[in-house]
Structures are given as C-alpha cells and as structure tokens.
N, C-alpha and C positions, 0 to 999 in steps of 0.2 A: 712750485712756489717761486715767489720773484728772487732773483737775483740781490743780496746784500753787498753795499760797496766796504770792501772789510777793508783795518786796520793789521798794524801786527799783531795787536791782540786777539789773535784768532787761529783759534786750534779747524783742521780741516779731518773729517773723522771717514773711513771708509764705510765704518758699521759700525752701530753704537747702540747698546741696549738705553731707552729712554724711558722717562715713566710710562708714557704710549706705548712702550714696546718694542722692536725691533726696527732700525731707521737706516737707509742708507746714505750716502752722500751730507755730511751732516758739520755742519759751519757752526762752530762754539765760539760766542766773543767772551771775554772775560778782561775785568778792571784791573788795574793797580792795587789792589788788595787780593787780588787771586778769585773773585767770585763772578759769576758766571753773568751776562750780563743779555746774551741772546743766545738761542738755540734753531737754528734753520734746516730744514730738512730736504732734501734732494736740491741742494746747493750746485750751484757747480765749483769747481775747485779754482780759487781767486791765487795768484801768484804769490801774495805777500804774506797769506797765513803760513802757519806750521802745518804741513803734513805728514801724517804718521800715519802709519802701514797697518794695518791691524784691526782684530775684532775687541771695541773699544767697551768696559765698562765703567761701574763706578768702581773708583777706589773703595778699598775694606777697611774699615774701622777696625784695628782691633783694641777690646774695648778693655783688657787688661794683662798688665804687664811690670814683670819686678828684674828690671833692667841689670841689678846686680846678681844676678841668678844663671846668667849665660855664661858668664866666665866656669859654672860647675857644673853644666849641663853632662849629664853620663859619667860624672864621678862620684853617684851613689846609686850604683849597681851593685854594691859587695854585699855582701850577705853579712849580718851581726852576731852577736852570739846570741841573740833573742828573737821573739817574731815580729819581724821588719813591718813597719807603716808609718804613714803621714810624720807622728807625733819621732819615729827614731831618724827618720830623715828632717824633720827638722834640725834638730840638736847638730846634724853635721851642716846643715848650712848655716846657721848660727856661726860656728867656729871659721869655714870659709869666708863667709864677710867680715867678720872682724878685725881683716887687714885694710879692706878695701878702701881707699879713702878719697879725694877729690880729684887727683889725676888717673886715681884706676877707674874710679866710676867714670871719667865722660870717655875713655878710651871705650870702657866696654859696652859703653849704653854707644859709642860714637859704631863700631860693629853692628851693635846689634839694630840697631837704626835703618842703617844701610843692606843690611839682609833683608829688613822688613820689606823695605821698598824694591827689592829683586824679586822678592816674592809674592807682591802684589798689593801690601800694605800700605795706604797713606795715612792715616791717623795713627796713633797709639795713645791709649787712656797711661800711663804711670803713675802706677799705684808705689809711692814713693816713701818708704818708710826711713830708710837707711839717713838720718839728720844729722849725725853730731860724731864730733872726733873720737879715735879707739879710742878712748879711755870714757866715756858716756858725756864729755863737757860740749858745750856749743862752741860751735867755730868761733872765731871776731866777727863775721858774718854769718849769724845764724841761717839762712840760707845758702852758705856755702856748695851744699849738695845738691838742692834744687836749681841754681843757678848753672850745676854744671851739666845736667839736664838737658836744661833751654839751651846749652853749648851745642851739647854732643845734636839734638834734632835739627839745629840749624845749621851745622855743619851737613848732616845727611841731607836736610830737606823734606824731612818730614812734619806732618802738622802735630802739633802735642798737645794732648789734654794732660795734665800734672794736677794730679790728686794727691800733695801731702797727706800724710797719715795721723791722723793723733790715735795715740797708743801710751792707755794710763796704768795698766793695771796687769798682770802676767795670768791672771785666771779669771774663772765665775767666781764671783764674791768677793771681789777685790783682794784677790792671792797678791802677793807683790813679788815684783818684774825679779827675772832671773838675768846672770848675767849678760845672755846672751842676748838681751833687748834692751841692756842700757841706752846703746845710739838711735834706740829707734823713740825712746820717751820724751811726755810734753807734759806740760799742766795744760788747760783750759785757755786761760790767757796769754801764754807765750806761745801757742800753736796758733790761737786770733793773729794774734805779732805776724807771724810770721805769713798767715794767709794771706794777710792783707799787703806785708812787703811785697809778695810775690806777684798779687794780683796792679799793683803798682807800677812794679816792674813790667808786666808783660802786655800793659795798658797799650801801650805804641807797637805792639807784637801782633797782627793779624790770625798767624797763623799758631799762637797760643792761649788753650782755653786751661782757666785756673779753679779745678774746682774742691772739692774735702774729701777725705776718707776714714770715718772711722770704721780702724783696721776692723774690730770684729765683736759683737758682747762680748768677749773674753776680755778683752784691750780697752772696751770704753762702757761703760754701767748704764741701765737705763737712764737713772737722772740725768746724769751729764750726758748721752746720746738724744735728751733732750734739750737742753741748753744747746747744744751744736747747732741741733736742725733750726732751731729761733733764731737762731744767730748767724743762717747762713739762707736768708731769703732767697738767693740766684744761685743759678751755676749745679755742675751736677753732684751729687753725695752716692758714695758708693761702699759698700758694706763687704765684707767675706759675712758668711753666713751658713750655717747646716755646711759641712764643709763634711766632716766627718760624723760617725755614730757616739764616740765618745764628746766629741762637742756636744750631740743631743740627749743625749744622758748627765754630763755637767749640768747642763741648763736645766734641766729636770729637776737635779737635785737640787740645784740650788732656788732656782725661780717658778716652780711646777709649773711651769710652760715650755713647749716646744721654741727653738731659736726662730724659726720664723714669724710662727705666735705669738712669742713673746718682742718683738722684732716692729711687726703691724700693729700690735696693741699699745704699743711706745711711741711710737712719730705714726705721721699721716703718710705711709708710701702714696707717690704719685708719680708723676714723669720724670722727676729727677732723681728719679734712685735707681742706683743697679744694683743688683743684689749679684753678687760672686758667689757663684757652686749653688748655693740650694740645692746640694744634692741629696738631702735625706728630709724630704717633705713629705707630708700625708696628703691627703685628697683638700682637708679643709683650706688646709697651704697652699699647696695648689693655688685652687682657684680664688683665694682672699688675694696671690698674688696679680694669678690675671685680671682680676677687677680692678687694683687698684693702677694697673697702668704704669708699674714700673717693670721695668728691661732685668733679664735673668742672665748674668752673664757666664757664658758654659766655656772652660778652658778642655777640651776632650784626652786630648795628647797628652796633659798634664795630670787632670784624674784620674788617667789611667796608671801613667808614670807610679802614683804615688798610690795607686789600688782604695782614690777615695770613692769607686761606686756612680752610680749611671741614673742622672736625672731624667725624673718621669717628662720626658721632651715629648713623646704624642700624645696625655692626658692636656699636658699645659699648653701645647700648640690648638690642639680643640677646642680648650674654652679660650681659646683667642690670648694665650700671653706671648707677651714680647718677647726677644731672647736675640742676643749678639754671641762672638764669638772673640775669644782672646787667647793668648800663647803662653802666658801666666809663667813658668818657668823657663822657657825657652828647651824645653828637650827635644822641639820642634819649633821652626818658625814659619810657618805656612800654612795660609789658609785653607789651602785646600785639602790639605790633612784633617785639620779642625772639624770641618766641614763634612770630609765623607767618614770621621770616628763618632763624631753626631749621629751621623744615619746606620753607622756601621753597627755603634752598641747598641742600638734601638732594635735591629736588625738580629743582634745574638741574644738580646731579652725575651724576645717575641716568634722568634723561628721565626719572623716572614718578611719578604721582601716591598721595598718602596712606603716603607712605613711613615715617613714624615712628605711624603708626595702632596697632602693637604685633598686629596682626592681622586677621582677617578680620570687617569689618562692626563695628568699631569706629570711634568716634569723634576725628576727630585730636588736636580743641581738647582731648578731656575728657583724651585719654590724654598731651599736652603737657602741659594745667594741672596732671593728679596726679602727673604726675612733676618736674617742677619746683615745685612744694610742698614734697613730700615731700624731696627733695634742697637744697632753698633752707632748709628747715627743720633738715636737720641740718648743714645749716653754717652757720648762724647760731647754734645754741643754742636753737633750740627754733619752736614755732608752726606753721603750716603745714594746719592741721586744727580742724575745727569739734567738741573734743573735750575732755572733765572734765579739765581739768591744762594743759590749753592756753589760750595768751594770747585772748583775746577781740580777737581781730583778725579784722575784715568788711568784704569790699568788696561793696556792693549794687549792680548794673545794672540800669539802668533799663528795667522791665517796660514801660514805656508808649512805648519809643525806635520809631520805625518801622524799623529796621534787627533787632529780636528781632520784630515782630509775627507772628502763628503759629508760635512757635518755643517750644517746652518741652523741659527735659528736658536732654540732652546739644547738643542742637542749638540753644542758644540761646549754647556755650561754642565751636563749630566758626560762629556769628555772630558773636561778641563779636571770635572770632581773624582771622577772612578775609572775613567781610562788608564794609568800610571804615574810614575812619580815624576817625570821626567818634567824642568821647566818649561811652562809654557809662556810665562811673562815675555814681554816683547818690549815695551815700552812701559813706563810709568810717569805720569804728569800731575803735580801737585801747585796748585795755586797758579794753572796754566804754565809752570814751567816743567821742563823736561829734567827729570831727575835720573831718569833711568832709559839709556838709550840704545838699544840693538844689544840688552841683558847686561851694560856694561855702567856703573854708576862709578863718576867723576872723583870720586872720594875712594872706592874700595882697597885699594891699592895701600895707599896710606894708613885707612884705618884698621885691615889686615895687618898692619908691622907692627904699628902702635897696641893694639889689640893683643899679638904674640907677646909683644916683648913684657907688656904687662904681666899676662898670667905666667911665664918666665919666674919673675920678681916675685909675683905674689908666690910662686913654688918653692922659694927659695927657705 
C-alpha cells in the first residue's frame, strides 16, 4: 500500500490484531480527542510516529467494577461461625467501606486504575454506589465521590465509563435499607440531580462516558426501574441480576417470577444494557437474553471468590449472546484470569476441553478475546477494536517474553490466556498516548504510597 506522510499523531505498530485480522507494519493516525483517524497496513516506519515494540491488540474493556472493594481484597478469607457465602461476605464489606471517604476512595480507585492498565485494561465500567458521607447525609457537593473517580482515572489514564447507582430499597418488596447501605441511597429525583451534574461535568471529558446503574430488583422495584429506563433515552444502563440462588427465590416469593423474567418483562433490554452475573438463568433466560441484544457481564475471579456459581456461557454463546468480562471486586485484576476462569469453569462443568472455541479448529484465546471486546465495548460506550472512529486504545505483548516464543498469529492469544501467570503486557496506549511503558506507568510509584498509607489509616 502507498506510503502515508504521518504527523506526530501516529502510533507505528509491528503486529496488530485488526478487524481483518492479523496485520503487519501497521501506521495508526489518531485526533486530539484520542480516536483513531487512519489505519494503514504494511507501512513503512515514518521517523515522527511513536513506535512500539510489540504484538499490539485492542485494549479490554472491563465492563465492571466496585473501586472501593480493592482496598479488602483477600480479607474475607476467614471462616464465620456459620456457612460462609455472598450474603456473609457482604455484611463485612458493608462495615470495611463505611470509613472510606473522598480522599480514600481516589487513592484506591487511583491504585487500582493503574493496575488495571499494567495488566492490560483501558476502559473500566464503575459501577459506583458508595455517594454520601459516613453518617448516610450528601456531601456540599453531592457528587463528591464521583468526582473523585473522574480524579483518580485521569490521574492513571484510563478511560471511564461511571455508572452511579440508584439504590432505594434494602430488599424484594421494598424491605427498607440496613445500615450498611445508607451511603449508598437516593430517591428518584435526586439520583436525576445528580446524573445529569455528572453528565455536565464530564461533557468536555472525551475519554468519560456517563451512564446509570440500578444496583439490582432488590435496590430499585419494578415501577421505578421503569421510570429510570424513560428517563434515561442515552448512554448505557447496567443491572446486578440472578447473582445468587437466594436472590432467585426472594424474587419468586415476592414477584412469581424468575429475576431475569421478571427483569425482560419490566423494561425493553436492548443494546444498552448489561446485565451483571446472571448467573442463575434457565433456558427461557437464556435465550430471551440473547434476542434481546443486551451484553452479560461475567466477573469469573469474583464468582468464584464468593462461591456465586457458573453461568451457562456455552448455551448463551450458541444462541449468539453477547458477554464482556470485569474484575467486580478486585480479588484479581487481570484479564487474562477473567478470561481463562470463563473457559476454565465451563471446562470443570462439562468434563471437556476448548468448550467456548465457538467451533471446530478454532482458537479459544482468539475466540474469548473477540468476544469479550466486542461485548465490553458495547457496554461501556464504545472501543474494543483497532478501527477509524475508535479510541486509540492498545495493549502490546511482549514479542520478546519466552512464554510467546514461536508463537504467531492466534496462538500467541490462546499463550497470553493458558500459558502462565507471568505479565505479559509490554506497553499500553489509551487515546494514542502511552500510559504504560516497558510495564512501567508514570504514576505507580506515587499511587503505591498514597494507596499504603491509606489502608494504614483506614486499619487504624
């Protein structure tokens, strides 16, 4: 192909997985806004671009995540004096956040940010409950907590989807809130307030997308989970859902319907909804979800963490649904954990190997990676793909790791997944800048001390 006369804005790529496939020599222009503006193929390498070393993909969406959750990661390993799940590890993170407040949350969301992008991360969805000061009252600025968000990712460098939360109610059939979710409650209209400050705010923000979350039926009732969805024409809406068995027995009893059922039969799912865990669907669920074209968001590391149970991923990948992948409590931060405990439970369900391969003499990693892209991508709001109108978001692996040697092509994605734990990140580049450079981000250092000294404080 011809020769492009490049600018500085242009990334020079050695190999690069593209929608087409596999590319070498591969010249990226990209705007002032970070989005991709030309993609050229067997280029030659022009002196004034960026070049980076490495087998170059797209950045990974992950599509959800509870930023104050990393400060407790692996300190609810104790056994209780009862039989331990979801609902008793709740109660202790309840009591953990309840100190947490503006300067601890952007230290640890400012951490946990910059891990993300070490390990290969350029988006993260923030599913963002934690609103209001210890005692349950609103800041002077009611966005106090979300604004420290948008700190802590622009510090890293990473792009944010910020999903507030509205959360009204502590059970099915409107139980009222315990103490341990006072910071996280809203009414109807002061949760609007607050959407629309943020969305205001982050109006001159490129690389921030502003969308809703109601937490979960337990947290918001049909009615008002319909007022919401009326109320919020754009942007994406994202749900916890079937999470656990006892969630789907509440719902039963109270609504004789399944949470998902009862879920699709309440709002119209479409493209902008994620649905988080649906891990305890039937067949009808299932496939009501793949029709309707909304993204299933699977936290794997985390489900397992908390022994919520193993979504039917090769029923719902066959009738064509979507599905992303996210870090949810941070007991891990890395995709490619996510990624091979996806294929790995599917794998201990079924006795048999290359279970989500999508077919015969296909690739696991390749066919894992492009479907959680593509699914992480539309529930964040965009990205996911090495393509004209897409954020300039790149994570390089390191061609020179002895764990890719002889490895090209799709097989160097099915090493990155199951080969070992060892990093393989090399570079990360988000909105065409370099945020992560030979494993080493500009911020670590910093946000490491500030980060200790925090959960110090908070020990105290």
């Amino acid at each position: 192909m011809a020769e492009t006369v490049p600018s500085p804005d242009h990334l020079f790529l050695e190999t690069a997985l593209l929608p087409s496939g596999w590319a070498g020599d591969v010249l990226i222009g990209y705007d002032g806004a970070g989005l991709i503006t030309s993609v050229t193929t067997d280029a030659a390498p022009p002196a004034s671009a960026e070049r980076l070393r490495g087998i170059a993909l797209p950045g990974v969406p992950n599509l959800h995540s509870h930023a104050p959750q990393r400060a407790i990661a692996g300190l609810g390993e104790r056994s209780g004096s009862g039989t331990d799940s979801f609902w008793s590890w709740r109660e202790a993170m309840y009591r953990a956040v309840a100190r947490t407040g503006p300067d601890e949350l952007q230290a640890i969301a400012t951490q946990l940010y910059v891990e993300m992008l070490q390990a290969g991360y350029t988006t993260v969805a923030e599913f963002h409950y934690l609103h209001h000061d210890l005692d349950g009252r609103p800041y002077a600025d009611p966005a106090e907590m979300s604004h420290r968000l948008i700190v802590a990712a622009r510090i890293a460098g990473i792009r944010l989807t910020l999903l507030p939360v509205l959360y009204v109610t502590g059970g099915f059939g409107g139980a009222a809130p315990v103490t341990g979710q006072r910071r996280f409650l809203h009414d109807l209209p002061g949760f609007q307030r607050l959407v629309q400050q943020l969305r205001d705010d982050a109006a001159g923000m490129p690389a921030v997308t502003v969308g809703v979350a109601p937490h979960s039926l337990r947290a918001v009732n049909p009615d008002l989970l319909v007022e919401l969805a009326a109320a919020t024409p754009t942007g994406p809406i994202h749900i916890h859902v079937a999470e656990q068995q006892r969630e789907v027995e509440e719902c039963l009893a109270v609504h004789r319907r399944r949470p998902v059922e009862l879920l699709s039969g309440t709002v119209a799912l479409d493209e902008r909804w994620c649905l988080i865990h649906a891990t305890h669907i039937d067949t009808a669920e299932t496939n009501a979800i793949a029709r309707s074209g909304a993204v299933v968001g699977l936290c794997p590391t985390t489900e397992a963490n908390l022994g919520d149970g193993l979504f039917p991923a090769e029923a719902y990948m066959a009738a064509g649904g979507r599905l992303g992948i996210g870090s949810d409590s941070h007991i891990s931060v890395s995709p490619v954990e996510e990624l091979r405990w996806l294929e790995y439970g599917q794998r201990l369900s079924s006795q048999r190997r290359a279970v989500l391969s999508g077919g015969a003499q296909r690739s696991v990693g390749r066919t894992l990676l492009d479907t959680t892209l593509a699914g992480g991508a539309q529930a964040c709001g965009g990205g996911g793909t090495l393509a004209v109108g897409q954020p300039a978001d790149i994570v390089l692996l390191d061609a020179e790791h002895p764990l890719l040697a002889a490895r090209g092509g799709d097989a160097v994605l099915d090493a990155w997944v199951f080969a070992g734990n060892a990093s393989l990140v090399r570079h990360v580049v988000v909105g065409g800048q370099v945020v992560v450079r030979d494993r080493y981000h500009r911020e670590q250092d910093a946000a490491a001390r500030s980060f200790i000294d925090t959960l110090r404080r908070l020990a105290e």
